[in-house]
N, CA, C and O atoms as a GROMACS GRO file, in nm:
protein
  360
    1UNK      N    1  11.391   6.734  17.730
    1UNK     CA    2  11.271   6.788  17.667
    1UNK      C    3  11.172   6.829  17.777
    1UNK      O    4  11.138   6.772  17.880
    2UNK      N    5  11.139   6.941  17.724
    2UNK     CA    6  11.027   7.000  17.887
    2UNK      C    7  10.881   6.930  17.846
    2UNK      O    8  10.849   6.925  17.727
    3UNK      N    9  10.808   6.884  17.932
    3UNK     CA   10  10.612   6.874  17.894
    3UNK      C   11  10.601   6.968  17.872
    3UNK      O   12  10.674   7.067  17.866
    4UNK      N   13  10.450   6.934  17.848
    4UNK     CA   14  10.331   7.082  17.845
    4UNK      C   15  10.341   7.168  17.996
    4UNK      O   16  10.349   7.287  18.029
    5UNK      N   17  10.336   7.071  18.049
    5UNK     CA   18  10.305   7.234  18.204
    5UNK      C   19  10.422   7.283  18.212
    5UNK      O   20  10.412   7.403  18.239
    6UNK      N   21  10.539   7.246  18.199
    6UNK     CA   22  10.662   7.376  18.202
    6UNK      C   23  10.694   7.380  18.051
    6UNK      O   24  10.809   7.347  18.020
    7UNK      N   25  10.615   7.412  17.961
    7UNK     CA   26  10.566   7.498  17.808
    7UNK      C   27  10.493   7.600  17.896
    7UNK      O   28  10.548   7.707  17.924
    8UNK      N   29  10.390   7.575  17.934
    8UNK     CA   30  10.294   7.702  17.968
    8UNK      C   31  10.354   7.760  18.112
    8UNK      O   32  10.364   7.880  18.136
    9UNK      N   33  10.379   7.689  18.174
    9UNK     CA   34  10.480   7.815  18.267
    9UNK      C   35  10.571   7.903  18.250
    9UNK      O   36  10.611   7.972  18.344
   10UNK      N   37  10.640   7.918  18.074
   10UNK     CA   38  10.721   7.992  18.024
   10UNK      C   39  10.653   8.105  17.968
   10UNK      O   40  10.703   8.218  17.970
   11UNK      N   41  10.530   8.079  17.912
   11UNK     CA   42  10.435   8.208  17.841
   11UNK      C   43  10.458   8.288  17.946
   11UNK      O   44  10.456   8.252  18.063
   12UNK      N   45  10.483   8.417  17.897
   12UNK     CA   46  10.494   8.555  17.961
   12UNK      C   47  10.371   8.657  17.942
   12UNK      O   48  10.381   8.773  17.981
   13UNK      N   49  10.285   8.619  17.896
   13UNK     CA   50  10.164   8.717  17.880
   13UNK      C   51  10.058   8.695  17.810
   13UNK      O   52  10.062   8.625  17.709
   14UNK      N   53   9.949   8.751  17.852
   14UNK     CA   54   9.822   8.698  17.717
   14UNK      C   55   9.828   8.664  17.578
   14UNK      O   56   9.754   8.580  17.526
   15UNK      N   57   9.937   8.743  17.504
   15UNK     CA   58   9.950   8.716  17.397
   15UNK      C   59  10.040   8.585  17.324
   15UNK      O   60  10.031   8.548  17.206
   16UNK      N   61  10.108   8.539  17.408
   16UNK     CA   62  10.168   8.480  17.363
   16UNK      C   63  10.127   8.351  17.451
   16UNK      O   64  10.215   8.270  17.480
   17UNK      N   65   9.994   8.331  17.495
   17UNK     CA   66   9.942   8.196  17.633
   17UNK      C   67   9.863   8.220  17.462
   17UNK      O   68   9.886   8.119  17.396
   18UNK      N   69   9.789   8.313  17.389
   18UNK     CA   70   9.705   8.278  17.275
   18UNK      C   71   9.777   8.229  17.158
   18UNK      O   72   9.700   8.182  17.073
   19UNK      N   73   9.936   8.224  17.120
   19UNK     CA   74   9.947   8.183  17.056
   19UNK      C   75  10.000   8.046  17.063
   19UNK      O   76   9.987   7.958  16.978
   20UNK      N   77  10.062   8.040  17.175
   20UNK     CA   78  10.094   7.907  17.189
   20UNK      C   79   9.984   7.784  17.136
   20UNK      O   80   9.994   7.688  17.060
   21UNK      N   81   9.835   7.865  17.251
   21UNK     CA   82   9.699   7.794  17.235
   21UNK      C   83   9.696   7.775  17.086
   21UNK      O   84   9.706   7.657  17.053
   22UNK      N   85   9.686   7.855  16.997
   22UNK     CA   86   9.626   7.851  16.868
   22UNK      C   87   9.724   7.760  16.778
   22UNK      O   88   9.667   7.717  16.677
   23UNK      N   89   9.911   7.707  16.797
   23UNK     CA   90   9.968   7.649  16.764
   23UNK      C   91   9.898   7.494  16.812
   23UNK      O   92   9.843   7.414  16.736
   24UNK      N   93   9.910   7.485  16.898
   24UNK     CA   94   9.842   7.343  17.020
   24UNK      C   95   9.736   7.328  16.989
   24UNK      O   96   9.724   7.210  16.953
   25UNK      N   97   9.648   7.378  16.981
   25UNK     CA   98   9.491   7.283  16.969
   25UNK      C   99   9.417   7.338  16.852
   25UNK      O  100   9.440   7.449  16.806
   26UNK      N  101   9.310   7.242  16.798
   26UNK     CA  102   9.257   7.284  16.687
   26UNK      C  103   9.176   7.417  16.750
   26UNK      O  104   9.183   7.462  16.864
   27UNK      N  105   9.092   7.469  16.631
   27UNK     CA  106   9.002   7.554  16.694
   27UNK      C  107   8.893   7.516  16.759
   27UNK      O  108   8.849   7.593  16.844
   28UNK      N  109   8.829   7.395  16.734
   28UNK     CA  110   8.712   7.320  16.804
   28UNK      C  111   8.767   7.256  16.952
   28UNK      O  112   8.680   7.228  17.034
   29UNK      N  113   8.944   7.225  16.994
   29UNK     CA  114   8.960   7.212  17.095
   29UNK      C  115   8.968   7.377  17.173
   29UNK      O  116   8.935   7.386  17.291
   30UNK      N  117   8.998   7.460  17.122
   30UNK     CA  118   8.989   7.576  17.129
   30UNK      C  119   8.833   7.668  17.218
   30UNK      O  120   8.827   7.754  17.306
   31UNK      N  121   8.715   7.586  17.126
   31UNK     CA  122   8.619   7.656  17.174
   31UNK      C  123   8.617   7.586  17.274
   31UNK      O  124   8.665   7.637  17.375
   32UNK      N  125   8.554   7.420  17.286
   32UNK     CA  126   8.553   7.348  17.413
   32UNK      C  127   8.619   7.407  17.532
   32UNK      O  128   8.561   7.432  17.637
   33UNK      N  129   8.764   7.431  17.504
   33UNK     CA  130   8.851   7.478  17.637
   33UNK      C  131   8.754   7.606  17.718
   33UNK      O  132   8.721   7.618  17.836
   34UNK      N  133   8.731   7.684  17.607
   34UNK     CA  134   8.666   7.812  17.629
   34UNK      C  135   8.520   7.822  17.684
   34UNK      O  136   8.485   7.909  17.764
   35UNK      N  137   8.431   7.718  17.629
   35UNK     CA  138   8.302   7.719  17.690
   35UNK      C  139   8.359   7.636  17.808
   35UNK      O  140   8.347   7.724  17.893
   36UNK      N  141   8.404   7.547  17.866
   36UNK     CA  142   8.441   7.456  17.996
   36UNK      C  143   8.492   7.574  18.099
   36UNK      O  144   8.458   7.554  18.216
   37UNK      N  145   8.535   7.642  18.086
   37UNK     CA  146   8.594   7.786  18.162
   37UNK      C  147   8.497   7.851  18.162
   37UNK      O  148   8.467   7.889  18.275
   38UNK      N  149   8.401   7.898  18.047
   38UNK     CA  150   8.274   7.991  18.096
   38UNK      C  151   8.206   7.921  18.162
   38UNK      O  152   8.160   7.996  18.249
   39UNK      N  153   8.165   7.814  18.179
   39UNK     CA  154   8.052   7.688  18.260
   39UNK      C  155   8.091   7.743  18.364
   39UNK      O  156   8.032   7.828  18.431
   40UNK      N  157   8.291   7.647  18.397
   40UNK     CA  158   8.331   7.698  18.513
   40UNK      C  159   8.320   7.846  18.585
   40UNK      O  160   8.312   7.850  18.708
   41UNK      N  161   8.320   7.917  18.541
   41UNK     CA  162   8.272   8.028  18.567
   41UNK      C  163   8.131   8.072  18.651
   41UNK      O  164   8.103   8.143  18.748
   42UNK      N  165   8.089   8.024  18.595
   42UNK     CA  166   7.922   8.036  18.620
   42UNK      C  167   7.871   7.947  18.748
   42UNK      O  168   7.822   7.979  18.857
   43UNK      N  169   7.900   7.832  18.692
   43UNK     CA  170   7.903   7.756  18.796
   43UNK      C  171   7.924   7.761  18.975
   43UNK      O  172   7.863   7.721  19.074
   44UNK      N  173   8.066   7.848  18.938
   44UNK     CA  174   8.129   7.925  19.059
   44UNK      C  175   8.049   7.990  19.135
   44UNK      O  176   8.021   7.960  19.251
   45UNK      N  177   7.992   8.123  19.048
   45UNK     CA  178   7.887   8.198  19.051
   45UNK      C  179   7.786   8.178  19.187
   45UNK      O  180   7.748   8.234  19.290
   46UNK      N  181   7.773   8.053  19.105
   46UNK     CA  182   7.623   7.961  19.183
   46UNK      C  183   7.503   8.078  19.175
   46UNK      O  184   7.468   8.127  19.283
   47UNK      N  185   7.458   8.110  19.088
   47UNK     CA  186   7.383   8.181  19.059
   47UNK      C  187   7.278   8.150  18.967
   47UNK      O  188   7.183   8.226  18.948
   48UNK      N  189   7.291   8.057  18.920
   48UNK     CA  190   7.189   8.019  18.748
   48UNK      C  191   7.209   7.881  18.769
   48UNK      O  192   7.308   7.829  18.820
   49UNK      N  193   7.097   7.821  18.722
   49UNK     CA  194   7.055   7.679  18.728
   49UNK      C  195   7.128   7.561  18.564
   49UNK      O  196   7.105   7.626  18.463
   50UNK      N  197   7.178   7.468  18.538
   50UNK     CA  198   7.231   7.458  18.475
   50UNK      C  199   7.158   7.422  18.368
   50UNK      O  200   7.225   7.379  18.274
   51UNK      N  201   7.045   7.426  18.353
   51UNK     CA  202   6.940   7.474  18.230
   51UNK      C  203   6.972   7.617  18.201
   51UNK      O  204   6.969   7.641  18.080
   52UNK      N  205   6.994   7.696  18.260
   52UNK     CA  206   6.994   7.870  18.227
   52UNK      C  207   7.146   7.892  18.169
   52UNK      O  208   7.179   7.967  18.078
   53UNK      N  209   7.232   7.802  18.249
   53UNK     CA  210   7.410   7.778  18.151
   53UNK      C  211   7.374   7.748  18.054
   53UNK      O  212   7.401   7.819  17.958
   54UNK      N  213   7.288   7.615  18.035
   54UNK     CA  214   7.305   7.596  17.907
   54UNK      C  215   7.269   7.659  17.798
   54UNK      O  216   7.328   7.650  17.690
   55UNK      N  217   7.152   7.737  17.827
   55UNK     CA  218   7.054   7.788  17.731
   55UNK      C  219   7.189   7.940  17.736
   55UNK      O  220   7.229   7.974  17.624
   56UNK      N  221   7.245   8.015  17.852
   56UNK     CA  222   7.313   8.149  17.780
   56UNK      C  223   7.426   8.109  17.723
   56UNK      O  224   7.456   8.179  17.626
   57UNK      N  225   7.508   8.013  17.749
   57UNK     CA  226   7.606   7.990  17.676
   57UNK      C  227   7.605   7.881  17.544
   57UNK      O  228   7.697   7.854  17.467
   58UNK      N  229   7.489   7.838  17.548
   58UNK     CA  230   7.424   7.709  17.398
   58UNK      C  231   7.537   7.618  17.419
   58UNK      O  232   7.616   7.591  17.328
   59UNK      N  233   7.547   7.564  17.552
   59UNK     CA  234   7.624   7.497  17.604
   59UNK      C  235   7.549   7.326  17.666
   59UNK      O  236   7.463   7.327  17.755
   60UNK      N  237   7.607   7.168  17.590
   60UNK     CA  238   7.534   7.082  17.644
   60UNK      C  239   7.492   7.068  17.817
   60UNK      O  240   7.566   7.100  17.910
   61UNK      N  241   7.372   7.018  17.827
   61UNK     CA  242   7.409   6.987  18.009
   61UNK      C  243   7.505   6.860  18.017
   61UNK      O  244   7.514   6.828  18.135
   62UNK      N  245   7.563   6.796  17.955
   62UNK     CA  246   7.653   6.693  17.966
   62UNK      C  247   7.805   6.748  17.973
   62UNK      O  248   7.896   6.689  18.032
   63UNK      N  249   7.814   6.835  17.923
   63UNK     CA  250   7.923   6.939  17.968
   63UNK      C  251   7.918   7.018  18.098
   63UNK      O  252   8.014   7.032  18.174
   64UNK      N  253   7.834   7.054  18.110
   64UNK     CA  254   7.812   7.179  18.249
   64UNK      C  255   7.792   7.009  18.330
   64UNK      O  256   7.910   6.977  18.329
   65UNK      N  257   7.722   6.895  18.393
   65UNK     CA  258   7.747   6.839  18.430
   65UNK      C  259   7.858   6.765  18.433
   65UNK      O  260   7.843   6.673  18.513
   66UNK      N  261   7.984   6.763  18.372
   66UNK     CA  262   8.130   6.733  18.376
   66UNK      C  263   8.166   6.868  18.479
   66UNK      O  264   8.175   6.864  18.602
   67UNK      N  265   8.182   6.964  18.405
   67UNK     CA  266   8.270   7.075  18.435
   67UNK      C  267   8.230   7.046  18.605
   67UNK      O  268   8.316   7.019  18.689
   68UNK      N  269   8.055   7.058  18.640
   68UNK     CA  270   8.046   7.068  18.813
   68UNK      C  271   8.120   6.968  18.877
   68UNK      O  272   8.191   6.991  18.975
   69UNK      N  273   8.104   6.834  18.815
   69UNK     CA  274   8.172   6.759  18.856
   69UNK      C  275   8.337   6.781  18.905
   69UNK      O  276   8.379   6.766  19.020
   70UNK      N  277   8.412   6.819  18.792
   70UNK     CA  278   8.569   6.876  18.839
   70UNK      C  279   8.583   6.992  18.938
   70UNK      O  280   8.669   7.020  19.022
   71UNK      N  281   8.443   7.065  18.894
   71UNK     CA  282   8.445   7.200  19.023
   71UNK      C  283   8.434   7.126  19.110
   71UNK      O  284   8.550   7.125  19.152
   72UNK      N  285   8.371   7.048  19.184
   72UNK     CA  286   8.314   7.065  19.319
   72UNK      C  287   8.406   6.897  19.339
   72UNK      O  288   8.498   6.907  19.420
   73UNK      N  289   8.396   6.794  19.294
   73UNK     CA  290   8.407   6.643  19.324
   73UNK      C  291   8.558   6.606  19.330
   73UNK      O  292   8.614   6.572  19.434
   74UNK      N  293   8.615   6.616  19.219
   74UNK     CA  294   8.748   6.591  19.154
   74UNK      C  295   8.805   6.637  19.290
   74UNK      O  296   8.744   6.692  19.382
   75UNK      N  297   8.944   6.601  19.278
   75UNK     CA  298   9.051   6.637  19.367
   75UNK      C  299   9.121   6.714  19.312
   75UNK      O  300   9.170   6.780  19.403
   76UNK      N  301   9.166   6.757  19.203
   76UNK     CA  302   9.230   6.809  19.124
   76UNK      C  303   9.269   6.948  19.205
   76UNK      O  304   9.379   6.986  19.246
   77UNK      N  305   9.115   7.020  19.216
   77UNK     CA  306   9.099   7.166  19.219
   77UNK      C  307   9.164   7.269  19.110
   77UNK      O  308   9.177   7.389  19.137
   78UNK      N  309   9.195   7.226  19.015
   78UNK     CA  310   9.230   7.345  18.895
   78UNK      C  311   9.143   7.467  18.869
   78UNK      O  312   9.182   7.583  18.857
   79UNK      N  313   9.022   7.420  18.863
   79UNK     CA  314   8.928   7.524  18.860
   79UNK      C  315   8.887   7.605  18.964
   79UNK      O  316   8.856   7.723  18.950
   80UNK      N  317   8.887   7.533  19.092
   80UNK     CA  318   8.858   7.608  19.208
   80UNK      C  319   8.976   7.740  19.264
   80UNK      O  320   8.938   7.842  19.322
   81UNK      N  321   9.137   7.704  19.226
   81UNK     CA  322   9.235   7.767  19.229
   81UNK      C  323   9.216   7.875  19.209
   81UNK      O  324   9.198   7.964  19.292
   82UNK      N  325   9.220   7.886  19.048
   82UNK     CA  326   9.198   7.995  18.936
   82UNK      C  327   9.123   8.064  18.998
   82UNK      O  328   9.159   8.168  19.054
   83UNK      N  329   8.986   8.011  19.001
   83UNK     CA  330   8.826   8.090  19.006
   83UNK      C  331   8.853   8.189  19.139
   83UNK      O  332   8.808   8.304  19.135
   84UNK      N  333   8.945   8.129  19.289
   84UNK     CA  334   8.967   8.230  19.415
   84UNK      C  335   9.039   8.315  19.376
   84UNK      O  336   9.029   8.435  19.398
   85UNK      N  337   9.164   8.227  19.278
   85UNK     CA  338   9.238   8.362  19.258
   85UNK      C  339   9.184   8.490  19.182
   85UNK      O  340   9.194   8.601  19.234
   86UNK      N  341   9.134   8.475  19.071
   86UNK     CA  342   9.051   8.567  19.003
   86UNK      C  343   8.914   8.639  19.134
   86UNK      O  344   8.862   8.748  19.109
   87UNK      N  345   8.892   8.594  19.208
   87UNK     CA  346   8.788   8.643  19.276
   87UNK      C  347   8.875   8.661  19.445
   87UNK      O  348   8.822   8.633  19.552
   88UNK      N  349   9.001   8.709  19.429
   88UNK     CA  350   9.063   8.723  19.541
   88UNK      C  351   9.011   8.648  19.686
   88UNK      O  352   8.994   8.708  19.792
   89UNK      N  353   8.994   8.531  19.666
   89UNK     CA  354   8.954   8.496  19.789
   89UNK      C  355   9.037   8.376  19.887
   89UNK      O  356   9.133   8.329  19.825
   90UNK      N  357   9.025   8.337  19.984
   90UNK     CA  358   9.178   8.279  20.035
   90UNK      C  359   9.122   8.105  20.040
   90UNK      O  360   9.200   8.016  20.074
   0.00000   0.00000   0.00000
């Protein structure tokens, strides 16, 4: 039986990474995933104060204070990965 991370290493394209998503999580895990990625996003940015996240995305600061936390603290780096790769940087 395969996990989840070689499930999603088989999706072949946007459409089918959305349906998998929409089989897998409710829609309220759905938005969460989605505002935690825009935070992350922003965050990245470093451009806006996390009063100004919260207020454009009507996003808690107890969230945007998690998400910085995994950006910057965590060891993980999941988010930091993504965010160079999307912003081509090495």
């Amino acid at each position: 039986m395969k996990n989840l991370n070689e499930a999603l290493l088989l999706l072949k394209n946007n459409k089918e990474v959305s349906e998998f998503l929409n089989d897998l999580c409710t829609p309220a895990e759905l938005k969460a995933m989605n505002e935690r990625w825009a935070v992350a996003q922003l965050l990245y940015k470093d451009e806006m104060s996390y009063r100004e996240i919260a207020s454009k995305l009507n996003a808690s600061t107890t969230t945007i204070t998690r998400v910085a936390r995994f950006l910057t603290n965590e060891p993980y780096k999941g988010y930091q990965k993504i965010l160079k790769r999307i912003n081509n940087e090495k």
